[in-house]
PyMOL commands that place a pseudoatom at each C-alpha (Angstrom):
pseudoatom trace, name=CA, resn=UNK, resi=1, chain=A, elem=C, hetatm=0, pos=[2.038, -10.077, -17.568]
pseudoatom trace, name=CA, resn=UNK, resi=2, chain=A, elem=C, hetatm=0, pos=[-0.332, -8.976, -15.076]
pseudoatom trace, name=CA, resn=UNK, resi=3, chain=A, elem=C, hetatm=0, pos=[0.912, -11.328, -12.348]
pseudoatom trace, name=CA, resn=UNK, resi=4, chain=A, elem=C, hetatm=0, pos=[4.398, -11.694, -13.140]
pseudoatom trace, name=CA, resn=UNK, resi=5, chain=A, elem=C, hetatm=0, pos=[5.512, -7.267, -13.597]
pseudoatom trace, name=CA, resn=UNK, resi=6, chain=A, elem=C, hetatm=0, pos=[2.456, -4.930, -13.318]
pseudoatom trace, name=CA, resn=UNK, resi=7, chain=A, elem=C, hetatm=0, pos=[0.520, -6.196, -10.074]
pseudoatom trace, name=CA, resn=UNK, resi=8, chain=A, elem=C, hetatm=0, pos=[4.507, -5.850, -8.303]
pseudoatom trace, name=CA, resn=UNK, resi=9, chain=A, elem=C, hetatm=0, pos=[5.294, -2.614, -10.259]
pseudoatom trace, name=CA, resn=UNK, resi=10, chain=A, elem=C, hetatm=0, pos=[1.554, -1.403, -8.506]
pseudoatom trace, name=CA, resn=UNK, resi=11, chain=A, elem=C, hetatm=0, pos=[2.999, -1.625, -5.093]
pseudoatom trace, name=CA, resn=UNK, resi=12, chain=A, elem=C, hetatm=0, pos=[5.197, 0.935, -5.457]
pseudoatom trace, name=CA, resn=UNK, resi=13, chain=A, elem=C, hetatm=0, pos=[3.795, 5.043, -5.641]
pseudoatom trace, name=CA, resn=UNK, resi=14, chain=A, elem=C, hetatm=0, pos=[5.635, 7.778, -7.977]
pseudoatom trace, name=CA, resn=UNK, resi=15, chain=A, elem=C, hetatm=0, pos=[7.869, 8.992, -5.163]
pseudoatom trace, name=CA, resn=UNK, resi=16, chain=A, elem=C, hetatm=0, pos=[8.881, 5.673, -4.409]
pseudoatom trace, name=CA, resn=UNK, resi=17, chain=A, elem=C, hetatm=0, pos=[9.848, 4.575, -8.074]
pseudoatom trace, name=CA, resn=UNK, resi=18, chain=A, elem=C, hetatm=0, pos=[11.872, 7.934, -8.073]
pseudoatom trace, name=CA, resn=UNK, resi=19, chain=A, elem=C, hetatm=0, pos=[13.770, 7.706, -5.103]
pseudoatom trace, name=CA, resn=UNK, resi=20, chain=A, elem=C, hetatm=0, pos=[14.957, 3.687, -6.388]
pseudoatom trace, name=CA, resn=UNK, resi=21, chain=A, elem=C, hetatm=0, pos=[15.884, 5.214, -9.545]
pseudoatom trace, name=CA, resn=UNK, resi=22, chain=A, elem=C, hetatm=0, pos=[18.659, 6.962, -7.661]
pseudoatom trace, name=CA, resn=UNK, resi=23, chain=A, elem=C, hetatm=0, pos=[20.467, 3.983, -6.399]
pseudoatom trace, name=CA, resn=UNK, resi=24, chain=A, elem=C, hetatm=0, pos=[21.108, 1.615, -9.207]
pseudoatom trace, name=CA, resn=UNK, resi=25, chain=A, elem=C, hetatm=0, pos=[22.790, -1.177, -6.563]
pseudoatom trace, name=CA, resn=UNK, resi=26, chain=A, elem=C, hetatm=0, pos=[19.861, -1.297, -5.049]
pseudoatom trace, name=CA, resn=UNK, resi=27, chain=A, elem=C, hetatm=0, pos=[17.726, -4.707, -4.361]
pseudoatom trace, name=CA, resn=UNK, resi=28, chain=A, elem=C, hetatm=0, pos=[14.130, -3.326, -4.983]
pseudoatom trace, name=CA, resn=UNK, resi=29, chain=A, elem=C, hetatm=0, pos=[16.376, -1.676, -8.329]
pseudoatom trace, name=CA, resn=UNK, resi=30, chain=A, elem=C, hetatm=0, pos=[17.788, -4.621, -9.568]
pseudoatom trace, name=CA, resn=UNK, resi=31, chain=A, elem=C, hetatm=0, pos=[13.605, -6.451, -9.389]
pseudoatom trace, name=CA, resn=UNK, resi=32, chain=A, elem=C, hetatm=0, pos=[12.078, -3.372, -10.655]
pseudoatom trace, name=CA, resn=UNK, resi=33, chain=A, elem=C, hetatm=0, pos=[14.262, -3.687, -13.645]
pseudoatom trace, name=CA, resn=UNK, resi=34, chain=A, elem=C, hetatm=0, pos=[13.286, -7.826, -13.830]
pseudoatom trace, name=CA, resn=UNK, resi=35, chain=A, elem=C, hetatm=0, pos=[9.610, -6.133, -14.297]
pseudoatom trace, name=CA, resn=UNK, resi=36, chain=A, elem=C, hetatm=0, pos=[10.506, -3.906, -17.051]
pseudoatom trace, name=CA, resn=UNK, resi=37, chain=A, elem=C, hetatm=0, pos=[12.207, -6.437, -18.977]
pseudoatom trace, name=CA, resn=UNK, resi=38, chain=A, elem=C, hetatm=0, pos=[8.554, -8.724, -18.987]
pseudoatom trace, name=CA, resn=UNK, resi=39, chain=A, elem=C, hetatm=0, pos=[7.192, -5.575, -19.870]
pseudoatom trace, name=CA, resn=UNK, resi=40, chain=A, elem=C, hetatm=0, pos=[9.767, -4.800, -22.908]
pseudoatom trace, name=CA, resn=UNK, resi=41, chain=A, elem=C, hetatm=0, pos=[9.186, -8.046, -24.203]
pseudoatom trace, name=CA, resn=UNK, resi=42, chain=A, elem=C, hetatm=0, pos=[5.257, -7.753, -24.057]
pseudoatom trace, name=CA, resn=UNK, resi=43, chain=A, elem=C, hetatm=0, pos=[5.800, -4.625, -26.079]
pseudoatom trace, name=CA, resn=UNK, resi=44, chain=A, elem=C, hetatm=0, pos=[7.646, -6.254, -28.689]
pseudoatom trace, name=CA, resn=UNK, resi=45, chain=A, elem=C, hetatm=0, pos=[4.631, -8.170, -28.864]
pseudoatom trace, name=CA, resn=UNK, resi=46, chain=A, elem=C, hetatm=0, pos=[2.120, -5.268, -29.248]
pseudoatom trace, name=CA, resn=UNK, resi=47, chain=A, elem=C, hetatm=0, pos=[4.407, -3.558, -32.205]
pseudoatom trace, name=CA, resn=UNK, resi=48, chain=A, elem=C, hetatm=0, pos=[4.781, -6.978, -33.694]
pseudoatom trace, name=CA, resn=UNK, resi=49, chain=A, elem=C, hetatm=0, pos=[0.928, -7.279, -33.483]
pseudoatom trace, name=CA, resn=UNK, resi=50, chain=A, elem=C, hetatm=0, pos=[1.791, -10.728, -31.742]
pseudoatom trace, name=CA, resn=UNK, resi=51, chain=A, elem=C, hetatm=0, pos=[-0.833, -8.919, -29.613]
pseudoatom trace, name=CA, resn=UNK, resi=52, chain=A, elem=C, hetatm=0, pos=[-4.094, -7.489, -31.523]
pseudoatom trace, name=CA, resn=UNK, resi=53, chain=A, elem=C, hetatm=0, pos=[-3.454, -3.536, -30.620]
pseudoatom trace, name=CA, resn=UNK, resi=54, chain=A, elem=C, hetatm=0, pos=[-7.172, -2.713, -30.152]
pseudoatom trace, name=CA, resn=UNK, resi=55, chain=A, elem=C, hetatm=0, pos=[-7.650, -5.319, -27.432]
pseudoatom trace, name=CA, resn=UNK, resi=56, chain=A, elem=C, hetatm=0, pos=[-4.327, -4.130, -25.626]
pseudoatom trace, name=CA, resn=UNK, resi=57, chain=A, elem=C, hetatm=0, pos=[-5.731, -0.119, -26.256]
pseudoatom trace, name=CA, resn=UNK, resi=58, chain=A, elem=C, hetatm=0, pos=[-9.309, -1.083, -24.608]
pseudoatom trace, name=CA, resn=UNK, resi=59, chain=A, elem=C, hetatm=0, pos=[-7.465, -3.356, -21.933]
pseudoatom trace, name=CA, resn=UNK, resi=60, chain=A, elem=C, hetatm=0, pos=[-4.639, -0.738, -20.649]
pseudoatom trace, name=CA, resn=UNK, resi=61, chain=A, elem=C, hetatm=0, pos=[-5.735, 2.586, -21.933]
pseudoatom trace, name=CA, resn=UNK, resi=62, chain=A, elem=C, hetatm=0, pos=[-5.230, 5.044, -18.910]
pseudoatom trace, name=CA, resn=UNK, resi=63, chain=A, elem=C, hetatm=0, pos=[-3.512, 2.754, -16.734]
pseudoatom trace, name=CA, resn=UNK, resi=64, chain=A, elem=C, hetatm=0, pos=[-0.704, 1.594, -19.164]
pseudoatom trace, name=CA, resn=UNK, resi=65, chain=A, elem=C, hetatm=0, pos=[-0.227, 5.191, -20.489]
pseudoatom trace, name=CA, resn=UNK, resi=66, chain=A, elem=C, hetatm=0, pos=[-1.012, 6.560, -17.211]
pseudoatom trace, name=CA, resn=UNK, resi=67, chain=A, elem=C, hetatm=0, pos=[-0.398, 5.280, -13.974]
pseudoatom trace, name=CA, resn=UNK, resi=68, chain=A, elem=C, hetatm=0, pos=[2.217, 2.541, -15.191]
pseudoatom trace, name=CA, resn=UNK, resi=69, chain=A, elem=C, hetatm=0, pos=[4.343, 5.274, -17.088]
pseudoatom trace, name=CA, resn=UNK, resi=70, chain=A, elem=C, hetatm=0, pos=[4.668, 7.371, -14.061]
pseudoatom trace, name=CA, resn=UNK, resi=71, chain=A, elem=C, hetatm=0, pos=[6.037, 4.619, -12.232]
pseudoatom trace, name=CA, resn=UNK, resi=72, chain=A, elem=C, hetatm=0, pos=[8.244, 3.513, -14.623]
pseudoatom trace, name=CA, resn=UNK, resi=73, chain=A, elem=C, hetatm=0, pos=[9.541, 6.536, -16.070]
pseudoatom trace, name=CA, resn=UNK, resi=74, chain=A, elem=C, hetatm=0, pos=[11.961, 7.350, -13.434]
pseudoatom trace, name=CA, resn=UNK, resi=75, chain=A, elem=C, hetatm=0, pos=[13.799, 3.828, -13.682]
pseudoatom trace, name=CA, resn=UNK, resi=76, chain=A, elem=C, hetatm=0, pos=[13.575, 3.918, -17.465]
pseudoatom trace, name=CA, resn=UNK, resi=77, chain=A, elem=C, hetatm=0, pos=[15.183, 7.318, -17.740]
pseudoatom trace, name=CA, resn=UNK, resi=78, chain=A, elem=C, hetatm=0, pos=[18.278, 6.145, -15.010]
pseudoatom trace, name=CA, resn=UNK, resi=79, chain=A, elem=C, hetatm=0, pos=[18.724, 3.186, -17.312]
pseudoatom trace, name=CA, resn=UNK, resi=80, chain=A, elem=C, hetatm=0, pos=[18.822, 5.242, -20.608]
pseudoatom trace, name=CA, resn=UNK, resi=81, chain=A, elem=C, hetatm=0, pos=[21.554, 7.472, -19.422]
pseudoatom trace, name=CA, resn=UNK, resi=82, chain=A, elem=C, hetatm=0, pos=[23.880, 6.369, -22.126]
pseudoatom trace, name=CA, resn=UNK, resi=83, chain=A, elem=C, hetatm=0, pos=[21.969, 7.704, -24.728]
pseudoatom trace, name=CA, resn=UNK, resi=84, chain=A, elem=C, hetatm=0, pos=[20.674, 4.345, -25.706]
pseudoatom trace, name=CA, resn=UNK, resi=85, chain=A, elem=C, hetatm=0, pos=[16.964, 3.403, -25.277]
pseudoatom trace, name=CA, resn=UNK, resi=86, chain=A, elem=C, hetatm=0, pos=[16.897, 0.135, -23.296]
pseudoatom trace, name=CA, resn=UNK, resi=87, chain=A, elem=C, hetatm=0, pos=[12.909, 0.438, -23.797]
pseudoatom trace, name=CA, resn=UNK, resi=88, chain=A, elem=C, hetatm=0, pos=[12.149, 1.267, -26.990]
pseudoatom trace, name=CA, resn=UNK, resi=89, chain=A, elem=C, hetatm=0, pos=[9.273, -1.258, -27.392]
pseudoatom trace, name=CA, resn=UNK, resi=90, chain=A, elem=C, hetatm=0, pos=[8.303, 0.454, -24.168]
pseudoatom trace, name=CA, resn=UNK, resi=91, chain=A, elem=C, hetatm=0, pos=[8.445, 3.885, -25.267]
pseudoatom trace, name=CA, resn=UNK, resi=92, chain=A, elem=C, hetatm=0, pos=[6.513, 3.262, -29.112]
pseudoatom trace, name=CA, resn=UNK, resi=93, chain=A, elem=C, hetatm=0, pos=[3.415, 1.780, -27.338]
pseudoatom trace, name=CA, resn=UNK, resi=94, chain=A, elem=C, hetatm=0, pos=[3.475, 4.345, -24.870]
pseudoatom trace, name=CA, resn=UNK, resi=95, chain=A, elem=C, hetatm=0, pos=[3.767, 6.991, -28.331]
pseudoatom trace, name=CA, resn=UNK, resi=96, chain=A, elem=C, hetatm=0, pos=[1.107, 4.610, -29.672]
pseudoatom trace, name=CA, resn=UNK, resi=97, chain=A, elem=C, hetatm=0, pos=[-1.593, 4.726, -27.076]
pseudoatom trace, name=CA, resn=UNK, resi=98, chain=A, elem=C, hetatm=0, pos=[-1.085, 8.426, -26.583]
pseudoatom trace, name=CA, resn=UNK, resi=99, chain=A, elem=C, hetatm=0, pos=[-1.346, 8.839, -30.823]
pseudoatom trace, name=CA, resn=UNK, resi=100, chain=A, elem=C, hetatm=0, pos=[-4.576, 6.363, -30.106]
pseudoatom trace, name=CA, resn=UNK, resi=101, chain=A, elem=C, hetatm=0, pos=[-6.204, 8.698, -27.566]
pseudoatom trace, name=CA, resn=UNK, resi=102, chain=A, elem=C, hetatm=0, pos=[-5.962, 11.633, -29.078]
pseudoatom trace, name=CA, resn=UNK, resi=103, chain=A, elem=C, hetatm=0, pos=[-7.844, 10.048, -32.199]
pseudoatom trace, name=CA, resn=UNK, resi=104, chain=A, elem=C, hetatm=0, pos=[-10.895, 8.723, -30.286]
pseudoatom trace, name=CA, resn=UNK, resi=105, chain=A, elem=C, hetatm=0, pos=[-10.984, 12.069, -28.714]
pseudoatom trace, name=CA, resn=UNK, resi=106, chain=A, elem=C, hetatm=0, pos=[-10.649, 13.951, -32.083]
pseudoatom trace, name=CA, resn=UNK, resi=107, chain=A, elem=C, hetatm=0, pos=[-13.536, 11.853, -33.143]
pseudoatom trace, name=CA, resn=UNK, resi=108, chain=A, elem=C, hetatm=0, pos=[-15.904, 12.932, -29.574]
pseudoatom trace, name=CA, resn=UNK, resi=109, chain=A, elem=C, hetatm=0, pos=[-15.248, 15.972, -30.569]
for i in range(1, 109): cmd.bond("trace and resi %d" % i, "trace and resi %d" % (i + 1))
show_as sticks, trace
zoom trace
């Protein structure tokens, strides 16, 4: 996963990813959407617990959540224009890990 969608996806900033979002023929478009399709399917993964949660939690907490779904967002939301959520894997771990962090912080506190 890490070589083959999120070290490409990390080449690209926030402004960039928003501005590619607008032009749905485009080339870097058409590969950023490759990359969220290996991320969809590691998500199925996760909410199938095909992947043990915790590990995936202490492995991508804050970047996953964070940095990733900034990126990604803007594509995401140009794809789900129809109404339909092309990413819904996507968009429960992201639900997930922010449900997650707001437990271990409930329990700092």
């Amino acid at each position: 996963m890490q070589e083959q969608a999120l070290d490409h996806i990390n080449t690209y900033a926030p402004a960039q990813m928003k501005e590619i979002a607008k032009d749905a023929h485009a080339p870097e478009y058409k590969t950023i959407s490759l990359y969220l399709a290996r991320i969809e399917h590691f998500c199925v993964g996760v909410n199938q617990k095909i992947y043990d949660p915790k590990t995936v939690y202490e492995l991508a907490h804050g970047y996953f959540d964070g940095g990733l779904k900034r990126r990604v967002d803007p594509i995401i939301s140009q794809k789900n224009q129809s109404g339909e959520d092309f990413y819904a894997n996507i968009h429960k771990v992201f639900v997930w890990m922010e449900n997650e962090t707001q437990k271990h912080e409930s329990k700092r506190s």
